[in-house]
N, CA, C and O atoms as a printed pandas DataFrame, in Angstrom:
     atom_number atom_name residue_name chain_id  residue_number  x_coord  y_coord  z_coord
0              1         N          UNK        A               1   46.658   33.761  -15.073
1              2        CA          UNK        A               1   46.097   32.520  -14.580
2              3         C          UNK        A               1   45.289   31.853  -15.686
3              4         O          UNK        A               1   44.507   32.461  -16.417
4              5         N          UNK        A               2   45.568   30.444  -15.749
5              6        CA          UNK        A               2   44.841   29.920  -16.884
6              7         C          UNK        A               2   43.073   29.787  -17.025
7              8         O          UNK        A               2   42.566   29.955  -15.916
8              9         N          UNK        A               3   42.374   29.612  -17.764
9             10        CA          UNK        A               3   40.558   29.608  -17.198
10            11         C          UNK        A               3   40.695   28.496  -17.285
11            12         O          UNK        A               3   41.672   27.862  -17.683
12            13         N          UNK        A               4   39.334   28.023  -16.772
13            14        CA          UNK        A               4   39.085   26.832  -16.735
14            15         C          UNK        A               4   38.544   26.075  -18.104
15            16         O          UNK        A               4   38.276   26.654  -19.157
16            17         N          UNK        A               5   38.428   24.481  -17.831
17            18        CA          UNK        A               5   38.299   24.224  -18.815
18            19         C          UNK        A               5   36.622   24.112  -19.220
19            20         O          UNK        A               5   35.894   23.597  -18.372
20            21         N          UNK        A               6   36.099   24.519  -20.318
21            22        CA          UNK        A               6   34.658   23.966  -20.010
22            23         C          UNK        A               6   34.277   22.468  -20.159
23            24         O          UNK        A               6   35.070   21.669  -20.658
24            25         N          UNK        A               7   33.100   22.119  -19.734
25            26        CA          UNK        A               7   32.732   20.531  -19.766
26            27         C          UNK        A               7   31.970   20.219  -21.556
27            28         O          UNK        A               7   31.087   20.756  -22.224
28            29         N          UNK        A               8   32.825   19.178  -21.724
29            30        CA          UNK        A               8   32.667   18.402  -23.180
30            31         C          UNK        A               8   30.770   18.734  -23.116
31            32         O          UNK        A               8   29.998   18.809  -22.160
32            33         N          UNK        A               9   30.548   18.875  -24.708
33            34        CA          UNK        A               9   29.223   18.817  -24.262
34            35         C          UNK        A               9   28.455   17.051  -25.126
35            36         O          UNK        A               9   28.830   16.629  -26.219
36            37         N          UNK        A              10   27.741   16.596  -24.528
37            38        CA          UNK        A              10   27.105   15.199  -24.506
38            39         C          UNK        A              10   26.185   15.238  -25.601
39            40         O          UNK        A              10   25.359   16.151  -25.557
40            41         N          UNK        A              11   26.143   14.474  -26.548
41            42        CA          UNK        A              11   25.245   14.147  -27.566
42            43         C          UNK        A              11   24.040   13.285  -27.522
43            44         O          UNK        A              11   24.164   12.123  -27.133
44            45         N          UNK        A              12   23.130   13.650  -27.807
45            46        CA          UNK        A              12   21.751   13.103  -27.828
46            47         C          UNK        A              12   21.093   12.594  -29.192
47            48         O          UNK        A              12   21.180   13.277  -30.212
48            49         N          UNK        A              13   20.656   11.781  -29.175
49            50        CA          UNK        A              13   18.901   11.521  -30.077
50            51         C          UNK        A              13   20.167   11.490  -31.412
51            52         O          UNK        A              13   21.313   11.040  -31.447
52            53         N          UNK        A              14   19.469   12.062  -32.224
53            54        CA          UNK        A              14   19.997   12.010  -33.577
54            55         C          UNK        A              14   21.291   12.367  -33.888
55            56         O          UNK        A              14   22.093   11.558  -34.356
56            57         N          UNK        A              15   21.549   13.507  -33.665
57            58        CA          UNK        A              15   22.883   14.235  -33.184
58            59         C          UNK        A              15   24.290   12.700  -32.997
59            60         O          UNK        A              15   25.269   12.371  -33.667
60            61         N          UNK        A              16   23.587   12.129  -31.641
61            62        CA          UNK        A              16   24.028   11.028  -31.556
62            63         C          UNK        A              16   24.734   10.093  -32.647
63            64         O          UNK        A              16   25.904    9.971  -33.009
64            65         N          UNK        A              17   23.571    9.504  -33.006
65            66        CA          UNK        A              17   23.456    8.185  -33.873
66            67         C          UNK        A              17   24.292    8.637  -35.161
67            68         O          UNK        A              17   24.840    7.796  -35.874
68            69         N          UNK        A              18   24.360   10.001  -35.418
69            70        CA          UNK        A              18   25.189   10.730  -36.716
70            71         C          UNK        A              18   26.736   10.651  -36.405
71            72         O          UNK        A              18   27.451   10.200  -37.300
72            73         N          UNK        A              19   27.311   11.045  -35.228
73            74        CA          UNK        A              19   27.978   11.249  -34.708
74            75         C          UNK        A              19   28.779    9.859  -34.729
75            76         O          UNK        A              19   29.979    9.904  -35.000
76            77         N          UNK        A              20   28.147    8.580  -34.445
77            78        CA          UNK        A              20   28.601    7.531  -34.177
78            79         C          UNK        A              20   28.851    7.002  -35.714
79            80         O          UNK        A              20   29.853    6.416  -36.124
80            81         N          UNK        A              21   28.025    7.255  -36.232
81            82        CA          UNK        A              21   28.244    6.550  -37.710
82            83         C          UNK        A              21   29.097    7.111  -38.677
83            84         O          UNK        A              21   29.508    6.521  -39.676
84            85         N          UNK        A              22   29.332    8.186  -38.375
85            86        CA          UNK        A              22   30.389    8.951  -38.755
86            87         C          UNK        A              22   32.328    8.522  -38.543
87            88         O          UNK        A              22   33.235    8.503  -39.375
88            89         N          UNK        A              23   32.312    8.274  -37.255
89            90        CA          UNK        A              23   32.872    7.775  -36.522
90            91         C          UNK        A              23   33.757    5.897  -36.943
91            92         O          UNK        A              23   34.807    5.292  -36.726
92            93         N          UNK        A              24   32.192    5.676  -37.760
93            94        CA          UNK        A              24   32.464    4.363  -37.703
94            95         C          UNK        A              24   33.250    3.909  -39.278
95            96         O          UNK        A              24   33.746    2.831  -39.606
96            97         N          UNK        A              25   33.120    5.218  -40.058
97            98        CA          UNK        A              25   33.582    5.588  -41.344
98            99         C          UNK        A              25   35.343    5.755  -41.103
99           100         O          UNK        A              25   36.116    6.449  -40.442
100          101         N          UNK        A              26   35.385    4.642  -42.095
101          102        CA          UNK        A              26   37.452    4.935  -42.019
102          103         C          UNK        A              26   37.937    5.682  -43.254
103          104         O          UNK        A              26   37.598    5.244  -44.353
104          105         N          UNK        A              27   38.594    6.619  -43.185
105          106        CA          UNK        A              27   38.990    7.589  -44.150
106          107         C          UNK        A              27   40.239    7.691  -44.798
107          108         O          UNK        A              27   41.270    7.565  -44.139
108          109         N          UNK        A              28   40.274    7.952  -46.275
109          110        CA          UNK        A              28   41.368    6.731  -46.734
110          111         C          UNK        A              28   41.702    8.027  -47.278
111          112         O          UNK        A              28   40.879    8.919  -47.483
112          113         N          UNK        A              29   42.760    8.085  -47.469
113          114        CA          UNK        A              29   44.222    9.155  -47.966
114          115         C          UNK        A              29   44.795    8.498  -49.168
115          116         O          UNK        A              29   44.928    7.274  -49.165
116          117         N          UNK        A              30   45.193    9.304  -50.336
117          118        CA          UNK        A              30   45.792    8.782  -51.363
118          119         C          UNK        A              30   47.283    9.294  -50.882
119          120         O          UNK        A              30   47.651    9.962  -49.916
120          121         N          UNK        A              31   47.930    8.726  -51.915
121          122        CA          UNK        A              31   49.469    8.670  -51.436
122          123         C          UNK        A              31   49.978   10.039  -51.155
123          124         O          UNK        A              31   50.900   10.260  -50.370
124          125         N          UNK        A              32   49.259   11.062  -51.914
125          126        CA          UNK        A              32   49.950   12.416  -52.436
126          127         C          UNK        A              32   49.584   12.972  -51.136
127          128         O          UNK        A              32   50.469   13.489  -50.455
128          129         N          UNK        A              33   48.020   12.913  -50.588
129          130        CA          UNK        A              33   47.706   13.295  -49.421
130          131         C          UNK        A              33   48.448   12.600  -47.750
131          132         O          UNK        A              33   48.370   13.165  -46.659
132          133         N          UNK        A              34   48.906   11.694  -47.946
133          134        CA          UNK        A              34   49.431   10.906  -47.133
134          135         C          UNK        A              34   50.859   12.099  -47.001
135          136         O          UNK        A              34   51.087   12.739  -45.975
136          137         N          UNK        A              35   51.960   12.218  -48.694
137          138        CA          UNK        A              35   52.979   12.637  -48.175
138          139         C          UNK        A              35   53.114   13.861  -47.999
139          140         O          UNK        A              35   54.184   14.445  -47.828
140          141         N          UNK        A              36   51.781   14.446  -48.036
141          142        CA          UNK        A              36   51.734   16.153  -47.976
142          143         C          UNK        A              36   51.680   16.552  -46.513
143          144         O          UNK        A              36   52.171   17.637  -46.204
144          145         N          UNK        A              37   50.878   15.423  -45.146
145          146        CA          UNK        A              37   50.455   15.465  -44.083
146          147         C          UNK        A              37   51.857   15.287  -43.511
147          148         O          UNK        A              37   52.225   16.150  -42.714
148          149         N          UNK        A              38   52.643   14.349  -43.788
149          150        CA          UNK        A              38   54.154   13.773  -43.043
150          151         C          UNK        A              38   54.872   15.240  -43.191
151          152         O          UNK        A              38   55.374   15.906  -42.285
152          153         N          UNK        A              39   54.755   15.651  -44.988
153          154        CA          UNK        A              39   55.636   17.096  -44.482
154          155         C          UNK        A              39   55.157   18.220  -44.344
155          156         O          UNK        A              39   55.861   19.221  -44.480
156          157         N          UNK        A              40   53.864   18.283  -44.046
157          158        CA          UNK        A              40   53.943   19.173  -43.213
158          159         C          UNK        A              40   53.694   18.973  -41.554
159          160         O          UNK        A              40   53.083   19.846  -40.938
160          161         N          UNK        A              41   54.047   18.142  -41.082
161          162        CA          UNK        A              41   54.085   17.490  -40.039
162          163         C          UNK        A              41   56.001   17.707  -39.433
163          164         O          UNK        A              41   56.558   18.060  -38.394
164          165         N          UNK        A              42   56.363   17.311  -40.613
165          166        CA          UNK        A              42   57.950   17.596  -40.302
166          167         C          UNK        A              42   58.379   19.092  -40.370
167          168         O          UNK        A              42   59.323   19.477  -39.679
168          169         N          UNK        A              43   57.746   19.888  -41.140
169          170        CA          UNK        A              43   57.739   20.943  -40.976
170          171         C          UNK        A              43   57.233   21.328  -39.806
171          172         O          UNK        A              43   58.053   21.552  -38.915
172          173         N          UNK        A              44   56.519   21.414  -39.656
173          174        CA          UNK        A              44   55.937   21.828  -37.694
174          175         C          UNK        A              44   56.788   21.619  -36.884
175          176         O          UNK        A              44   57.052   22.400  -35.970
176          177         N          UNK        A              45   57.379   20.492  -37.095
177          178        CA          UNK        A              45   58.123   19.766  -35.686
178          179         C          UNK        A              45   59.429   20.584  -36.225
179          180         O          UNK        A              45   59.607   21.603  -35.558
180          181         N          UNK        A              46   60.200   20.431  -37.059
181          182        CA          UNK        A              46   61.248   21.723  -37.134
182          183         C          UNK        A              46   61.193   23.198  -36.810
183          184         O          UNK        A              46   62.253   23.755  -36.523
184          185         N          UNK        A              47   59.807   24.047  -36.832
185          186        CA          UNK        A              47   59.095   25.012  -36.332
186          187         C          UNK        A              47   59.514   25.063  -35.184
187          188         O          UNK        A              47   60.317   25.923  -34.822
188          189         N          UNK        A              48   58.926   23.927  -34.231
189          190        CA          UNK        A              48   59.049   23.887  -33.182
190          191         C          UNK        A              48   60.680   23.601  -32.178
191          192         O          UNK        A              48   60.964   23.819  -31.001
192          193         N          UNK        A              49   61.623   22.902  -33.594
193          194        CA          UNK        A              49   62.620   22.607  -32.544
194          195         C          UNK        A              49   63.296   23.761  -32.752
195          196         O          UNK        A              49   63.992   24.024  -31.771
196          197         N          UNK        A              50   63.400   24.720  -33.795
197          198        CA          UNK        A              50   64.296   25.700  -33.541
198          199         C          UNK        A              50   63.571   26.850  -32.763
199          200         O          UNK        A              50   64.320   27.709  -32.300
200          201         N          UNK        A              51   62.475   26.969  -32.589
201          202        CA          UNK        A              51   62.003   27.989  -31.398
202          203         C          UNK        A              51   62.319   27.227  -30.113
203          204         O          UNK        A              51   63.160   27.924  -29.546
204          205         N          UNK        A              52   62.114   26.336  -29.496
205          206        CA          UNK        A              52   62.533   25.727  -28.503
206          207         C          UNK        A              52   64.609   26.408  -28.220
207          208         O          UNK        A              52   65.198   26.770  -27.201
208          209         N          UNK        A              53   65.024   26.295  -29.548
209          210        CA          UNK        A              53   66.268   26.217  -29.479
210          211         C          UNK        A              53   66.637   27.846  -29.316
211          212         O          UNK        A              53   67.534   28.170  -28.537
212          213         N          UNK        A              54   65.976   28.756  -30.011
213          214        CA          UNK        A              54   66.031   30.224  -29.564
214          215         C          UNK        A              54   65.663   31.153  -28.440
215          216         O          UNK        A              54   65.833   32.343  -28.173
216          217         N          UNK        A              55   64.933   29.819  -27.746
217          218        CA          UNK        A              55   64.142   30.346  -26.105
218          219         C          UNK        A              55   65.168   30.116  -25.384
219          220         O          UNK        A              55   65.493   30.888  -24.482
220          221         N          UNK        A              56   66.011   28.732  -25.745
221          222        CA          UNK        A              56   67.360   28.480  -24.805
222          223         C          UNK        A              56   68.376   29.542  -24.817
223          224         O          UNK        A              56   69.032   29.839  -23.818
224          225         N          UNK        A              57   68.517   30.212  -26.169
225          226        CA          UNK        A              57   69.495   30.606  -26.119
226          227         C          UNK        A              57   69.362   31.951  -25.448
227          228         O          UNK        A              57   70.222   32.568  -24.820
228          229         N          UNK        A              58   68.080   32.291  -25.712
229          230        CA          UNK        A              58   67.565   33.852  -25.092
230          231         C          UNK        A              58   67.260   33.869  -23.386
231          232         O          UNK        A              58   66.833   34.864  -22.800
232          233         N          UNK        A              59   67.607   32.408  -22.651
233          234        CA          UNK        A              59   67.528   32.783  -21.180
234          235         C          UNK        A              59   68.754   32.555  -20.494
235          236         O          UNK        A              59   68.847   32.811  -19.293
């Protein structure tokens, strides 16, 4: 049986205001980092389609 989930916990006072400004920061990727994320992104998702594809074949 799965547990439950716990409740997000809520930010206060400073914690806060860090949190938000952080937030408000846009984070810039150079190209190399850009095409390192796609493959390994495509890698995952191939991970995933041939296990998907070995669960089929194993039921």
């Amino acid at each position: 049986m799965a547990r439950p989930i716990k409740e997000t916990p809520i930010l206060f006072g400073e914690d806060a205001r860090r949190f938000e400004e952080r937030m408000k920061q846009v984070r810039r990727e150079s190209p190399e980092e850009k095409e390192r994320r796609l493959a390994n992104f495509e890698l995952g998702m191939k991970m995933l389609e041939i296990g998907e594809r070995t669960k089929k074949r194993s039921l």
